[in-house]
C-alpha positions as CSV (number, residue, x, y, z in Angstrom):
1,X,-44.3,-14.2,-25.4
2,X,-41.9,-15.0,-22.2
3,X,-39.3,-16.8,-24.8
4,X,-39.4,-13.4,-27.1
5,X,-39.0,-11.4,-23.8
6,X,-35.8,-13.4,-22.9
7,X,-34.4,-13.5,-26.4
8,X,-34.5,-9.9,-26.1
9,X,-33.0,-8.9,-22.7
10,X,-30.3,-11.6,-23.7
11,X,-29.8,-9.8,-27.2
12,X,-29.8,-6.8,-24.7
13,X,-27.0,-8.0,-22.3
14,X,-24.8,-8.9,-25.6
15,X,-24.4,-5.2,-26.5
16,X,-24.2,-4.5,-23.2
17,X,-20.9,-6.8,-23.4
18,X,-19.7,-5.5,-26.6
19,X,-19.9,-2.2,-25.9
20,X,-18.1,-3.1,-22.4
21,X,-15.4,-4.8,-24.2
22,X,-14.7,-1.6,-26.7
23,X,-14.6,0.6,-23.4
24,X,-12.1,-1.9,-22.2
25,X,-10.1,-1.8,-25.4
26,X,-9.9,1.8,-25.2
27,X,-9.2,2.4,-21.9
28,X,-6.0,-0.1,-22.4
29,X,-4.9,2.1,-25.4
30,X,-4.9,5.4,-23.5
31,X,-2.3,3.4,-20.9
32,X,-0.6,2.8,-24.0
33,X,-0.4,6.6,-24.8
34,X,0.2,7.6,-21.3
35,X,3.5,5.7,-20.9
36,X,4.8,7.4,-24.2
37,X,3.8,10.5,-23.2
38,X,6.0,10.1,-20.0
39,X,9.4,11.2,-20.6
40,X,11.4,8.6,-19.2
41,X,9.2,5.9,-20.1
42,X,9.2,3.8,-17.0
43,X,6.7,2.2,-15.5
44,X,4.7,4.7,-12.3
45,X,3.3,3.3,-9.6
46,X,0.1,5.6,-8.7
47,X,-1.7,4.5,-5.5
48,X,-2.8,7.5,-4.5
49,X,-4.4,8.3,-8.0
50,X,-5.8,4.1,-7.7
51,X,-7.4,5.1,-4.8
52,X,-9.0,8.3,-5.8
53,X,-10.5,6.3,-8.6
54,X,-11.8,3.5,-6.0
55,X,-13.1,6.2,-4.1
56,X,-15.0,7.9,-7.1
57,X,-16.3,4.9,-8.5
58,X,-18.0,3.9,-4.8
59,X,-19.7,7.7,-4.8
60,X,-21.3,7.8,-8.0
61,X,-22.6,3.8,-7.9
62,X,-25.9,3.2,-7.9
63,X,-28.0,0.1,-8.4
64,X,-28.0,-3.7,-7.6
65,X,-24.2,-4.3,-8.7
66,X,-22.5,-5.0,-5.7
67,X,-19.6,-2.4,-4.5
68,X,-17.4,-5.7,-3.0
69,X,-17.1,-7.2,-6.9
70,X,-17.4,-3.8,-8.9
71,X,-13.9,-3.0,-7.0
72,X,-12.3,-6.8,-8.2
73,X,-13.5,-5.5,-11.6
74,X,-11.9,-2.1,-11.4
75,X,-8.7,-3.5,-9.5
76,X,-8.5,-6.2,-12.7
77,X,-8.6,-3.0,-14.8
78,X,-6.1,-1.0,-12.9
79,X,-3.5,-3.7,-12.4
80,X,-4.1,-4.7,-16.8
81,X,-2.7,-0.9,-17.3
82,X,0.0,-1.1,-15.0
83,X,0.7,-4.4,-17.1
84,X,0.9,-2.5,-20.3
85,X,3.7,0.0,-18.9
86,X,5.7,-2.7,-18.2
87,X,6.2,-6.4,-16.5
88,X,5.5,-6.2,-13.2
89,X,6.0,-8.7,-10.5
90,X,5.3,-8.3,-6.7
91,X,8.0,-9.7,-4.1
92,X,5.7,-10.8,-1.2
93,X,6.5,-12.4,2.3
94,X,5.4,-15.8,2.8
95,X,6.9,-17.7,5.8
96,X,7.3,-21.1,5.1
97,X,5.8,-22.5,8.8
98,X,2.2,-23.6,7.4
99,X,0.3,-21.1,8.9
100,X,-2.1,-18.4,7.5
101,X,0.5,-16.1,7.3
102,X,2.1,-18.3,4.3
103,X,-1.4,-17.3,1.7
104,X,-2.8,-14.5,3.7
105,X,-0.4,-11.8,2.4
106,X,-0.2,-13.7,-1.0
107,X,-3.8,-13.4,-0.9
108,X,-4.1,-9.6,-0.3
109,X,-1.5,-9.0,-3.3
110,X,-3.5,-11.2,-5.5
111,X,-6.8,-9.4,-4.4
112,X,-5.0,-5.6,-5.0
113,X,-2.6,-6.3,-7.9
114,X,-4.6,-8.8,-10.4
115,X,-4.8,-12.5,-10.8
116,X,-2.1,-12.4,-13.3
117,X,0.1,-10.7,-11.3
118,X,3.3,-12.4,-11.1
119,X,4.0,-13.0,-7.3
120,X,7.8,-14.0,-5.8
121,X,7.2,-15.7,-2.4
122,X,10.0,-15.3,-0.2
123,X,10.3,-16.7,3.6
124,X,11.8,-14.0,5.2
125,X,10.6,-10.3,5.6
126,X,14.7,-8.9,5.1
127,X,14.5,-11.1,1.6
128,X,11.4,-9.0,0.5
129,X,14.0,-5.7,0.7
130,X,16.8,-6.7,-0.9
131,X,14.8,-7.9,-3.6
132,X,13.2,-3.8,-4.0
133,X,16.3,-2.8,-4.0
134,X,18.4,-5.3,-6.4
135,X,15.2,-4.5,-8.6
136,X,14.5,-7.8,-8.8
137,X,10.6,-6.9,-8.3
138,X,9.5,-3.1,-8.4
139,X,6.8,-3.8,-5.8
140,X,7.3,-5.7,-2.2
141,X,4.3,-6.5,0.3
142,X,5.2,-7.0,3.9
143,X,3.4,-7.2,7.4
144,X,1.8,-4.3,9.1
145,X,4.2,-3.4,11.9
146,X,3.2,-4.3,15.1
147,X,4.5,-4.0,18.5
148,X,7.3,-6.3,20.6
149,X,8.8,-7.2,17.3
150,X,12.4,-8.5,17.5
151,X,13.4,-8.0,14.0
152,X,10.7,-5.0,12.6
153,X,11.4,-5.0,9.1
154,X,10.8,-1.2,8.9
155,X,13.6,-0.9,10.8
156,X,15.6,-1.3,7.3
157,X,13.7,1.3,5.7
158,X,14.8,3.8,8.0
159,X,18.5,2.6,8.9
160,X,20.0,1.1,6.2
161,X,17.6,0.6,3.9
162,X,19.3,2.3,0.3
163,X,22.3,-0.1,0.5
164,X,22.4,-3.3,-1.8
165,X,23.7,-6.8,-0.4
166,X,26.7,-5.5,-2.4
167,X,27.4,-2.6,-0.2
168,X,26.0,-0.4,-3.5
169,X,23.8,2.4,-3.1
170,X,20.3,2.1,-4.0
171,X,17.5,4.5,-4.5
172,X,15.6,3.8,-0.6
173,X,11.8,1.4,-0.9
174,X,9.5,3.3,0.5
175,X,5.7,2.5,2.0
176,X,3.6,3.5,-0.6
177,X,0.0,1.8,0.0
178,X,-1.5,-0.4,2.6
179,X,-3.7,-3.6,2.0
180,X,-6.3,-4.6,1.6
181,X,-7.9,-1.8,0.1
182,X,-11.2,-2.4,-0.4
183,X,-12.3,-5.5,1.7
184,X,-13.7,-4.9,5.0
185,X,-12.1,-6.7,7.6
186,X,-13.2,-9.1,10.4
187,X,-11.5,-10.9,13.2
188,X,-7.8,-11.2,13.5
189,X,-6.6,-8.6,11.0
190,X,-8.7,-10.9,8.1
191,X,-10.7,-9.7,5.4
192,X,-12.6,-10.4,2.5
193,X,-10.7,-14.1,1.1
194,X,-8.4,-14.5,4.0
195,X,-6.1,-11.6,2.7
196,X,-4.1,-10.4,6.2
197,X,-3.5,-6.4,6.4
198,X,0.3,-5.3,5.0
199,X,2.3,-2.9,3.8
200,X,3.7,-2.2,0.3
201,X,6.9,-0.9,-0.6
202,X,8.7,0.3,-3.6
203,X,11.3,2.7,-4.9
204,X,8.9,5.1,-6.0
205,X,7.8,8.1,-4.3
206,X,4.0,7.9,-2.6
207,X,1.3,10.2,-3.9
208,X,-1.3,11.9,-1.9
209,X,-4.7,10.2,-2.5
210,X,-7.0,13.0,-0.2
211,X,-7.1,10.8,2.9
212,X,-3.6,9.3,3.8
213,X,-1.9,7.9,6.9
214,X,2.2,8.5,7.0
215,X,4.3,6.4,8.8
216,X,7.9,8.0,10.1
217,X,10.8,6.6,12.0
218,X,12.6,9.0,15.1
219,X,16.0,7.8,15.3
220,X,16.8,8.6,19.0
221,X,19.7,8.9,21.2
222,X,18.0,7.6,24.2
223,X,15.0,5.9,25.2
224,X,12.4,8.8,25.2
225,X,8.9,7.4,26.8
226,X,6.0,6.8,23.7
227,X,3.4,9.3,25.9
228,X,5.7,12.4,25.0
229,X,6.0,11.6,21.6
230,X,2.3,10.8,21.3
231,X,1.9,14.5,23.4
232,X,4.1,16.0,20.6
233,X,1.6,14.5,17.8
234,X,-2.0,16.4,19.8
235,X,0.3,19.0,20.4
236,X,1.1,19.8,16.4
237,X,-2.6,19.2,16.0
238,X,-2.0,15.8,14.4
239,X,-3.4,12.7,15.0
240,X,-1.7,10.0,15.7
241,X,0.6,7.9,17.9
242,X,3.8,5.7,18.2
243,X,3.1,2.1,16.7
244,X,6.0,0.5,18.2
245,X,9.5,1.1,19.5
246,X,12.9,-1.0,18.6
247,X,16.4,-0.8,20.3
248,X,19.6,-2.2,18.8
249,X,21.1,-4.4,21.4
250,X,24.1,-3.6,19.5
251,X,24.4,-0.1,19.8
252,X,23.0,1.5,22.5
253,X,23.0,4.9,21.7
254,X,20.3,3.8,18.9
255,X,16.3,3.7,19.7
256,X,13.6,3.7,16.6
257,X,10.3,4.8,17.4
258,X,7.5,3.9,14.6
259,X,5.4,6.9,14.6
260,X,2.2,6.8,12.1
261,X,-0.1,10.2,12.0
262,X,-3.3,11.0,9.8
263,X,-2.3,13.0,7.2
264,X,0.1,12.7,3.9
265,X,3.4,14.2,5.4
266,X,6.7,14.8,2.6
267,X,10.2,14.5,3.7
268,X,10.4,18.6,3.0
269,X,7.0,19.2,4.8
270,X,7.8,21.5,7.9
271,X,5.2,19.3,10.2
272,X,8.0,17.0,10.3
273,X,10.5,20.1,11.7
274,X,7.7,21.2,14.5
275,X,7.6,17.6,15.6
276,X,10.6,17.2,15.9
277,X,11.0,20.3,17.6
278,X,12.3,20.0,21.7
279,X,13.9,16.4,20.6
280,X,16.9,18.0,19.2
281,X,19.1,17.0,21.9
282,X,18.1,13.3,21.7
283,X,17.5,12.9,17.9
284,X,19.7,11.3,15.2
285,X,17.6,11.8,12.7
286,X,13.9,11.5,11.7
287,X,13.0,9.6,8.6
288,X,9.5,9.3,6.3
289,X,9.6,5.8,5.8
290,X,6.5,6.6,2.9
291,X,2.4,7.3,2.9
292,X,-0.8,5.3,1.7
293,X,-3.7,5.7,1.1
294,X,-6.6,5.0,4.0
295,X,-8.4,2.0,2.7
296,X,-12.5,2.6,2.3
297,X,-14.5,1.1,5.4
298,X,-16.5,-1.5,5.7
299,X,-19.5,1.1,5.8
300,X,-18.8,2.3,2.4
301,X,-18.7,-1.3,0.9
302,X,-21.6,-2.5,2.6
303,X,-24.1,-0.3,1.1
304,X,-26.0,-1.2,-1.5
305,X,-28.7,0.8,-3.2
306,X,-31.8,-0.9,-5.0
């Protein structure tokens, strides 16, 4: 009787996988027909619509499957249809000194974009740019800014960042998600498999996913103290503060403060206007250096129903 009980939930589980795999097979075909139903037929990169789907699927889940390994299923899934609208391959920083820092951001591409994601490791953060914009790699994956940087990368973004190593114009790389998405993260910026928190960039244009964090550049005259920038942000009734502020030794008329708020903020949107507002006579110009979509908390990945 326990043998005929087994054969059965095992003749059970392989429908179960069938009918898994036709889902799958379907699923893929409707990428298909969404990539010729685009008009220009180029590949779109979504992470705003990735996330709301993350989101979804951690709402409606119930049972013993846990949340942690039904997300590496759904990322697989996600990354396979971006696959099918086109090759995609992910430029990624990787400094060549040994350390963590050398897998850690290799790590979080590998855990967000697939494990057949084609990754281009390159040593300096600068290299990671030029290869967005020579389209060498539609996606790049970089270092969450932090403070008393001597070389920000961002700074690119917002300066000169739509100029080629040629001196051609480029369309400007953008932020356009943050990583890792869905791991919850311990000491030291790590999470889930050693993957360290970053930024990705690319050409295309970030989409609002519901919850979003924006990150924008003031381009200032002078050096104007963080706290009245940070009162400008309560006093717009935004949250938010500057990350981190970088002066070019070589022209010092030029000071970039990193600014990131709560909120999905456009380049048109007139909350960048009123906080800019009473800076006029010290700003050169203030930049959206892109948007992404706040990763889900460790809360939401913890629970698990029975």
């Amino acid at each position: 009787m326990p043998d005929d009980k087994l054969k059965n939930l095992r003749n059970e589980l392989d429908l179960i996988d069938i009918e898994l795999q036709n889902l799958l097979t379907r699923r893929a075909d409707i990428s298909l027909e969404v990539k010729k139903v685009k008009q220009d037929g180029e590949m779109k990169l979504k992470p705003g619509r990735e996330a709301q789907i993350l989101r979804a699927l951690m709402e409606r889940h119930q049972g013993s499957f846990p949340k942690p390994q039904l997300i590496r299923i759904w990322r697989e899934i996600l990354s396979a249809s971006l696959q099918a609208q086109g090759n995609v391959s992910v430029a990624v920083y990787a400094p060549e000194n040994g350390d963590e820092e050398s897998w850690g951001y290799v790590a979080a591409t590998r855990e967000h974009f697939g494990a057949y994601t084609q990754i281009v490791a390159h040593p300096t953060q600068r290299r990671v740019i030029e290869a967005i914009l020579e389209d060498e790699c539609p996606i790049g994956v970089l270092p969450l800014p932090q403070r008393q940087e001597d070389n920000p990368w961002w700074r690119h973004l917002a300066v000169q960042g739509n100029a080629t190593k040629g001196g051609g114009a480029s369309a400007p790389a953008r932020i356009i998600a943050r990583l890792p998405f869905a791991a919850p993260l311990g000491e030291h910026g790590h999470a889930t498999g050693n993957a360290l928190e970053c930024l990705v960039i690319a050409k295309s244009d970030a989409d609002p996913s519901g919850e979003d964090g924006t990150y924008i550049v003031f381009d200032l005259g002078e050096d104007i103290p963080a706290t009245r920038i940070d009162a400008r942000i309560a006093e717009n009734n935004m949250t938010g503060s500057v990350v981190t502020v970088w002066h070019d030794a070589q022209a010092p008329e030029r000071w970039l403060q990193l600014i990131r708020v709560d909120g999905f903020i456009s380049p048109d949107d007139a909350k960048l206007d009123r906080l800019a507002e009473g800076l006029s006579d010290h700003l050169n110009q203030a930049t959206i250096l892109g948007s992404y979509a706040v990763p889900l908390g460790a809360n939401v990945l913890a629970a698990r129903d029975t």
